[in-house]
One Martini backbone bead per residue (centre of mass of N, CA, C, O) as a GRO file, in nm:
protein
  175
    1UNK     BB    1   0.096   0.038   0.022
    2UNK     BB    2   0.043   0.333  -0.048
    3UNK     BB    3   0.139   0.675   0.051
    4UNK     BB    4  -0.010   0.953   0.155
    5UNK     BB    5  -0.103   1.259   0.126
    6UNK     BB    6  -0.331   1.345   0.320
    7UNK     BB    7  -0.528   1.494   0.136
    8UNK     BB    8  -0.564   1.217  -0.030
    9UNK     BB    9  -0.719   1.136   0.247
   10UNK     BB   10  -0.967   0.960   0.315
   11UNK     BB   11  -1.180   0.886   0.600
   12UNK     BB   12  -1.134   0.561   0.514
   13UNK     BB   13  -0.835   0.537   0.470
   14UNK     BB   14  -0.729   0.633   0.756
   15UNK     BB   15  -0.884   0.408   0.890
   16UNK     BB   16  -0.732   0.180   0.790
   17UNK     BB   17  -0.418   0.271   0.865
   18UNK     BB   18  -0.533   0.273   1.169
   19UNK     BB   19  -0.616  -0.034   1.172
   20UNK     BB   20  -0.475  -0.253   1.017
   21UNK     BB   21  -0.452  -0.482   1.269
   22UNK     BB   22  -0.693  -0.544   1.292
   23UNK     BB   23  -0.754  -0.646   0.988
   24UNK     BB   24  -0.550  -0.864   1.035
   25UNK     BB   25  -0.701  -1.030   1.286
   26UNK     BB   26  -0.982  -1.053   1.116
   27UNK     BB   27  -0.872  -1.257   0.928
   28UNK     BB   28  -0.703  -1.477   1.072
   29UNK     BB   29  -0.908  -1.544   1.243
   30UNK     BB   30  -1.081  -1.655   0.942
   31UNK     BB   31  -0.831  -1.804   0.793
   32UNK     BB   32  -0.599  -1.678   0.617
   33UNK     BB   33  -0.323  -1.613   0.692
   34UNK     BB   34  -0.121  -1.591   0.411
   35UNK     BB   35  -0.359  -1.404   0.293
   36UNK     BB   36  -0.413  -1.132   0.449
   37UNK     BB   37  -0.245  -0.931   0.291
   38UNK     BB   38  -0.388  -0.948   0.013
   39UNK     BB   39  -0.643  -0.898   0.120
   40UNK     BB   40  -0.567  -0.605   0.214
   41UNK     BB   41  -0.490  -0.537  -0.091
   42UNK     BB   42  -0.791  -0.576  -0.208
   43UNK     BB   43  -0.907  -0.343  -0.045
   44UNK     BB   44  -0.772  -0.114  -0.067
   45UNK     BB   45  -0.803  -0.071  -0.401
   46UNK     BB   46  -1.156  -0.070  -0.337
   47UNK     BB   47  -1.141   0.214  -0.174
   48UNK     BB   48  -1.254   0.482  -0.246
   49UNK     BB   49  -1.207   0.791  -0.381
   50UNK     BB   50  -1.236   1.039  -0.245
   51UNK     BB   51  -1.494   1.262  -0.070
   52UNK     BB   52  -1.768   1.161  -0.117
   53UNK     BB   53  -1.757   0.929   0.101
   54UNK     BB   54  -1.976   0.828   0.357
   55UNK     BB   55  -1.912   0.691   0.692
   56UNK     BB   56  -2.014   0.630   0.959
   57UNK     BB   57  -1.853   0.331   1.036
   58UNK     BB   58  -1.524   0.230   0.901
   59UNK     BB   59  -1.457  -0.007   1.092
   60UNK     BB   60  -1.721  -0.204   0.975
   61UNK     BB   61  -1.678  -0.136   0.638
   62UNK     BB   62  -1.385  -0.289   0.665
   63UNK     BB   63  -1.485  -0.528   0.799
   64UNK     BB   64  -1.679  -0.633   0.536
   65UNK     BB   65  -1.458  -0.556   0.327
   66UNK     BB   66  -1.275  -0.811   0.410
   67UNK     BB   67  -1.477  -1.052   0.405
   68UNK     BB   68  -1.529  -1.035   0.128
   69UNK     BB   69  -1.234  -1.065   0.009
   70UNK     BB   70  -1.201  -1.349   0.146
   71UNK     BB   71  -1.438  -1.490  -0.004
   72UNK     BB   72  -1.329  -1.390  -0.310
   73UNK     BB   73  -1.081  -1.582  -0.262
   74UNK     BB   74  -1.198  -1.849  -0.223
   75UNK     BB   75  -1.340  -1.862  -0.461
   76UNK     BB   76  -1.101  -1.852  -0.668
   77UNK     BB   77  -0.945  -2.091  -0.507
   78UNK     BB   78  -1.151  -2.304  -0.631
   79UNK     BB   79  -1.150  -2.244  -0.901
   80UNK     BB   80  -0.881  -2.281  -0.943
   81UNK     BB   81  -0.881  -2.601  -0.823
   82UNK     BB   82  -1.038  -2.682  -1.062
   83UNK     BB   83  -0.874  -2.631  -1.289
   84UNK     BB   84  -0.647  -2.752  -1.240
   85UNK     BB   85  -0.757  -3.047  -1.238
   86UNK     BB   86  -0.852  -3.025  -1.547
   87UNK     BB   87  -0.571  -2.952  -1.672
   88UNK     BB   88  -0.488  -3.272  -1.532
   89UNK     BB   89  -0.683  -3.454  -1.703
   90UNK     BB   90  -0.568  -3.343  -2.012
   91UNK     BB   91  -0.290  -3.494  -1.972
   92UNK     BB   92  -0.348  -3.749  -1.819
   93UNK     BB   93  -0.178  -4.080  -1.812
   94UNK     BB   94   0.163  -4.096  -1.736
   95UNK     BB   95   0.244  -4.439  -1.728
   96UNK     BB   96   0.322  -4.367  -1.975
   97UNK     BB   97   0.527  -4.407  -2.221
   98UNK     BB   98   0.568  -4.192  -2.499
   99UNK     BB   99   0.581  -4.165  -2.850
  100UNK     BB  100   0.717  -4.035  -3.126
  101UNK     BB  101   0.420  -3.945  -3.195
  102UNK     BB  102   0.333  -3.767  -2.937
  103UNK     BB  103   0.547  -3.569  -2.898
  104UNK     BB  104   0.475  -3.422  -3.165
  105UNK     BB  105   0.187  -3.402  -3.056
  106UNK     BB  106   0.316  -3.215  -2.834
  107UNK     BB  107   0.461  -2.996  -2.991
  108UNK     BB  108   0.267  -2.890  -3.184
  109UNK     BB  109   0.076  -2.789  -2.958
  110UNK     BB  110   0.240  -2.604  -2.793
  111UNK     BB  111   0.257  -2.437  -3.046
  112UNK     BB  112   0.026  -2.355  -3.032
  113UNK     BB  113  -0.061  -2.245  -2.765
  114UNK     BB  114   0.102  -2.077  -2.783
  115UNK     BB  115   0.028  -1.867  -3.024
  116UNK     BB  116  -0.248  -1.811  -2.852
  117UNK     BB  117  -0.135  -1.624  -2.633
  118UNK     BB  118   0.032  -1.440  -2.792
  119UNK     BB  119  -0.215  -1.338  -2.976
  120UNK     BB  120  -0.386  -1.186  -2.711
  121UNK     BB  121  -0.098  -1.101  -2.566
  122UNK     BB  122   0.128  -1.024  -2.345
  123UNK     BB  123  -0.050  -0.957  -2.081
  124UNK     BB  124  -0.134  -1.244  -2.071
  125UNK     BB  125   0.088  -1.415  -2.106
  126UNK     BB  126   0.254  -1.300  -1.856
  127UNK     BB  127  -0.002  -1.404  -1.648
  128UNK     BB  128  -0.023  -1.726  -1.729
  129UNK     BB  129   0.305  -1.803  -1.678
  130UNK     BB  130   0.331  -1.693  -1.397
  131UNK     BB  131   0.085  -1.888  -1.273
  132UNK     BB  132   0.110  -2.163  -1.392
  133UNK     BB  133   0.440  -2.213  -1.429
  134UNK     BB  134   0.558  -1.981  -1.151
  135UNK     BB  135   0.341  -1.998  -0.915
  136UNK     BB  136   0.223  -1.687  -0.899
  137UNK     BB  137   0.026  -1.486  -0.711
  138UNK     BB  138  -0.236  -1.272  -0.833
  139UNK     BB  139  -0.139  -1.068  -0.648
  140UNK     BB  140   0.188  -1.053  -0.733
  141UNK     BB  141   0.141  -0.966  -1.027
  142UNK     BB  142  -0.043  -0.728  -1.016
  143UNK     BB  143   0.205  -0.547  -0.820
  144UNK     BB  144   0.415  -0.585  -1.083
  145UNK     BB  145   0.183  -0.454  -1.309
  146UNK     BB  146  -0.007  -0.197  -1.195
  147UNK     BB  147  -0.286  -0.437  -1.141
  148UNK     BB  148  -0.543  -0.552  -1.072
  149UNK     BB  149  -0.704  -0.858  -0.973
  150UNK     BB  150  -0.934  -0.837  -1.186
  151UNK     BB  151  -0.744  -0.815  -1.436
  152UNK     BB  152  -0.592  -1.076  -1.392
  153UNK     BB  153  -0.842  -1.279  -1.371
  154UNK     BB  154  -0.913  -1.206  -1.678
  155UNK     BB  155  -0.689  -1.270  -1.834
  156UNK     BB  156  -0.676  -1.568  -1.745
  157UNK     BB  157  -1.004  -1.588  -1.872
  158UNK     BB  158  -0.884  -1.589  -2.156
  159UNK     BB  159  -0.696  -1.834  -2.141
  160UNK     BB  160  -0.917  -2.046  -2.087
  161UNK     BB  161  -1.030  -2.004  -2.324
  162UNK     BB  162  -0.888  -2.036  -2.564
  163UNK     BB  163  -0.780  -2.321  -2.509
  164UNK     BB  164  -1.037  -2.456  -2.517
  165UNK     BB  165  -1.078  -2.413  -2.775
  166UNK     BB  166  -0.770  -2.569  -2.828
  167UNK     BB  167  -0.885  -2.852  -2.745
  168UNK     BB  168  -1.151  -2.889  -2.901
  169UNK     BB  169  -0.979  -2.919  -3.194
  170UNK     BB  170  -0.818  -3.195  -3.042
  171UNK     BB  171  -1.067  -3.360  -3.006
  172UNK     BB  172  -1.170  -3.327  -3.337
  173UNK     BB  173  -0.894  -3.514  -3.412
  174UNK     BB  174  -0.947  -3.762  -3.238
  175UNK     BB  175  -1.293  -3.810  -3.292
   0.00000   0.00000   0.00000
């Protein structure tokens, strides 16, 4: 979280930066753990600027804004394990050495999906690349490239839905 000249802090910013400590055990009470961090660095960005935004009681509002983004990254995290799953499913079998008809047949798939992410975009690339393969956090790459966690997710989305579609096309090469 970047600190601002107070001018620039509306009275939400402010109460968030001086509870900060309770919103980190309010997160941990609830199992945040080594997420609390990240979820609290998502609850900052959605803060609202300017001061149009009037709260009554901030400190009740702060911890609302904390319960919903650890549930929205709960829900994140079971989506991102039911994909990962899926996308180990789609890989089969391994107890069998493929053969050099398969190998080839892997590497020209593999040249196709490379191809199909980098048509998407360099910044999709480099999210799918970085989260998938580098198994960096959705929030650590978010804050790598000086953009929101939801736009992150978005990139992702984009490149699983790419996949899959490039995937569709390799099911009706094989049936």
């Amino acid at each position: 979280m970047r600190l601002q000249d107070s001018a620039d802090i509306n009275a939400l910013q402010q109460a968030f930066l001086e509870e900060r400590g309770k919103l980190i055990g309010f997160l941990v009470a609830r199992g945040a753990g080594d997420v609390a961090e990240d979820v609290l660095q998502d609850v900052w960005q959605r803060l609202p600027t300017g001061s149009a935004l009037v709260v009554d009681s901030p400190v009740s509002y702060l911890l609302r804004c904390a319960e919903n983004a650890l549930r929205d990254q709960r829900r994140a995290e079971v989506s991102r394990m039911r994909r990962q799953r899926e996308w180990l499913d789609l890989l089969g079998d391994d107890s069998v050495a493929p053969g050099g008809d398969q190998i080839l047949i892997g590497r020209e798939r593999l040249q196709k999906a490379e191809a199909v992410l980098r048509k998407l975009g360099p910044r999709i690339d480099y999210v799918f690349r970085r989260f998938r393969l580098d198994g960096v956090r959705q929030a650590a790459i978010a804050a790598e490239l000086g953009m929101s966690l939801g736009s992150v997710e978005k990139d992702l989305q984009k490149a699983y839905r790419a996949l899959a579609k490039l995937k569709a096309t390799f099911d009706a090469e094989r049936g």
